[in-house]
C-alpha positions in Angstrom: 0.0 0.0 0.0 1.2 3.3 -1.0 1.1 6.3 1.8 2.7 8.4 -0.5 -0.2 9.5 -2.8 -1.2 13.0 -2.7 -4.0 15.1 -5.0 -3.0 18.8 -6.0 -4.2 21.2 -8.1 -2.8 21.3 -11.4 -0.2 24.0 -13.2 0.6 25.2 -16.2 4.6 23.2 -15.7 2.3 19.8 -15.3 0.7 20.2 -18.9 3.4 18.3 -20.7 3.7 15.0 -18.6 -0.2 15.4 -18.8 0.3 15.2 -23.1 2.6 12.7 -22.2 0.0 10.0 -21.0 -3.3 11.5 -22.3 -3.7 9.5 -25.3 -5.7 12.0 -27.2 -4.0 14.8 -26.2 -0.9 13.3 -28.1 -2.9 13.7 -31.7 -5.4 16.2 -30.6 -4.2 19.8 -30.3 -8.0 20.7 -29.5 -7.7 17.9 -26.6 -4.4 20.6 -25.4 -5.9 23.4 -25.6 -8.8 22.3 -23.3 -6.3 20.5 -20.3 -4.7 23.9 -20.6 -8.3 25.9 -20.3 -9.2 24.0 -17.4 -5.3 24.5 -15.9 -5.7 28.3 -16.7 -9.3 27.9 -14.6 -8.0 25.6 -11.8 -10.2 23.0 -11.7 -8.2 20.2 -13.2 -6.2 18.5 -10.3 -3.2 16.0 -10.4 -3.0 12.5 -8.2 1.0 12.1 -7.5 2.3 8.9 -6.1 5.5 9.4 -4.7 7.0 12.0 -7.5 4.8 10.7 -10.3 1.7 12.2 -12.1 -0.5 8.8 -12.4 -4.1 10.9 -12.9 -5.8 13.9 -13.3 -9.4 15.1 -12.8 -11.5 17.8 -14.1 -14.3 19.7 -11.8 -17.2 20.8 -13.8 -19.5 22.9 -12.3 -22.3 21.9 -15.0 -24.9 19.3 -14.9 -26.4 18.7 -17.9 -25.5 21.8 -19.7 -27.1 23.6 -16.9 -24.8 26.1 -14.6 -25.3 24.9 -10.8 -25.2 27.0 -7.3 
């Protein structure tokens, strides 16, 4: 079991490794431009264990295409 696993709010340095493992990021620059929307809006978030990016998450405040208090 790992103790070492942590969940932080994303930056703009982290976008790369994120390319790195998103697979449609690597062929979509559309994909890019949207991890780097949500970066520049902070509310995608990083799960590190140890050193290592091994996920991400996106907070959307939307529920069926409807804004929500």
């Amino acid at each position: 079991m790992n103790n070492n696993f942590k969940i932080r709010l994303a930056s703009s340095i982290d976008l790369e490794h994120l390319i790195s493992f998103d697979h449609i990021a690597k062929s979509q620059h559309s994909r890019v431009e949207y991890l780097r929307d949500k970066i520049n809006l902070s509310s995608l978030y990083i799960g590190i264990s140890d050193t290592k990016i091994i996920c991400y998450g996106i907070l959307s405040y939307n529920f069926f295409s409807k804004w929500m208090a």
